[in-house]
N, C-alpha and C positions, 0 to 999 in steps of 0.2 A: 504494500500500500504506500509505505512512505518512498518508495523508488518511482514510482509510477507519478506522484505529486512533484518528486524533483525533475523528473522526465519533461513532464506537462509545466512546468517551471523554466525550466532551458528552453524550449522551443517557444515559449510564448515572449524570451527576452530576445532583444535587437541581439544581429549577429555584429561581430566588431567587423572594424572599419579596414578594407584593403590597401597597402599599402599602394599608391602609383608612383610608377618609373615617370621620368621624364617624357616619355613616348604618348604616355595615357593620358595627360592633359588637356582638358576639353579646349579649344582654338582661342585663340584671345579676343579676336576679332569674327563677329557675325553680319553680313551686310544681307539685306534683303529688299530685291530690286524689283519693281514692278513694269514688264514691258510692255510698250504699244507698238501697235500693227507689224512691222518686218524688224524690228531692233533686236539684235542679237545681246545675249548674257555675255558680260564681260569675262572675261579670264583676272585670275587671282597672281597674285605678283607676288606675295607675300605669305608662305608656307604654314601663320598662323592665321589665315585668317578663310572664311570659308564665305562663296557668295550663294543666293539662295535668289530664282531668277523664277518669275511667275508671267505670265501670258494675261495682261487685261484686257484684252480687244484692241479695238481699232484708235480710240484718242481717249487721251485721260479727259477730254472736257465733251466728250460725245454720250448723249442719252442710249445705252444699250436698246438693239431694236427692239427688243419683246416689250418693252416701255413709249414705241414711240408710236405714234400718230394712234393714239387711244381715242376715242371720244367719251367726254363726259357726259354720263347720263345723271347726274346727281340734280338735285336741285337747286344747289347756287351757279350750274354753267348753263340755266333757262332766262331767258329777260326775263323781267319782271312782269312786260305784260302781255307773256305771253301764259304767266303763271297767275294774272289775273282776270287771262279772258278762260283761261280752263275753268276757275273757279268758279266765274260770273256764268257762264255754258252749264254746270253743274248744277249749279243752285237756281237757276232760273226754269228748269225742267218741272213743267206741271200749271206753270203759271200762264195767265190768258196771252197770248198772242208769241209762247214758245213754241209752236209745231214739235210740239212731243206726245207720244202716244198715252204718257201718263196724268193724269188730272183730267179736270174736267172742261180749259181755257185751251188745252193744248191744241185745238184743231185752228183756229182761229189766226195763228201763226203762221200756218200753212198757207191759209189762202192771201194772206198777205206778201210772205215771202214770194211767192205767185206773182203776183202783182207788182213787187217791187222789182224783179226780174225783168218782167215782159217792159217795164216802162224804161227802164237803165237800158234794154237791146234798142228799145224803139228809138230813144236818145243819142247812141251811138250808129245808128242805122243812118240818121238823120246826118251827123255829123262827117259819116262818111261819102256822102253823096253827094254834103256842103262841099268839100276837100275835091271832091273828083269834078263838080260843074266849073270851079273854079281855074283858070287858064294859068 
């Protein structure tokens, strides 16, 4: 019992420390270089020192493509009123003279929008025949 506790005693303390040769010394010097587009890793001049040479694309000042030309659908990249006609379109459903199929003013709408069609074509009908008699 009491060998088994000094067993479990030793293996659970730090092992001591190895001793290193000159050889074993971790480098003095660590350089770590980030490349753009065709630039080659430098060579090391100096036996202690180690360079560490990584590939970041095309320009350090260039938005990577998977980030570029995104469009935003959020709601602060809408004008304002275009986020005020949605709402106004929204809340006006039902009401006399919205041409929506819900309520009971909704029909009313229709035959106006009708109307205010047929007289904007007539208007421009007129406009362009002003334009063509004209020399």
């Amino acid at each position: 019992m009491i060998s088994s506790l000094l067993f479990a005693a030793l293996m659970a303390s730090p092992a001591p420390a190895q001793v290193r040769g000159p050889q074993d010394e971790p480098p003095k010097r660590v350089r770590s270089i980030l490349l753009y587009g065709d630039e080659q890793c430098p060579k090391t001049e100096d036996p202690d020192e180690i360079v560490v040479c990584a590939n970041a694309g095309e320009s350090p000042y260039r938005i990577p493509k998977r980030f570029r030309n995104q469009p935003k659908e959020d709601a602060g990249s809408n004008a304002w009123t275009n986020r005020v006609e949605a709402v106004e379109q929204f809340n006006r459903a039902g009401l006399p003279n919205s041409c929506s199929p819900v309520g009971t003013g909704g029909q009313t709408g229709c035959t106006r929008a009708a109307i205010r069609q047929w007289y904007q074509e007539r208007l421009d009908a007129k406009a362009k025949a002003a334009r063509a008699a004209t020399p």
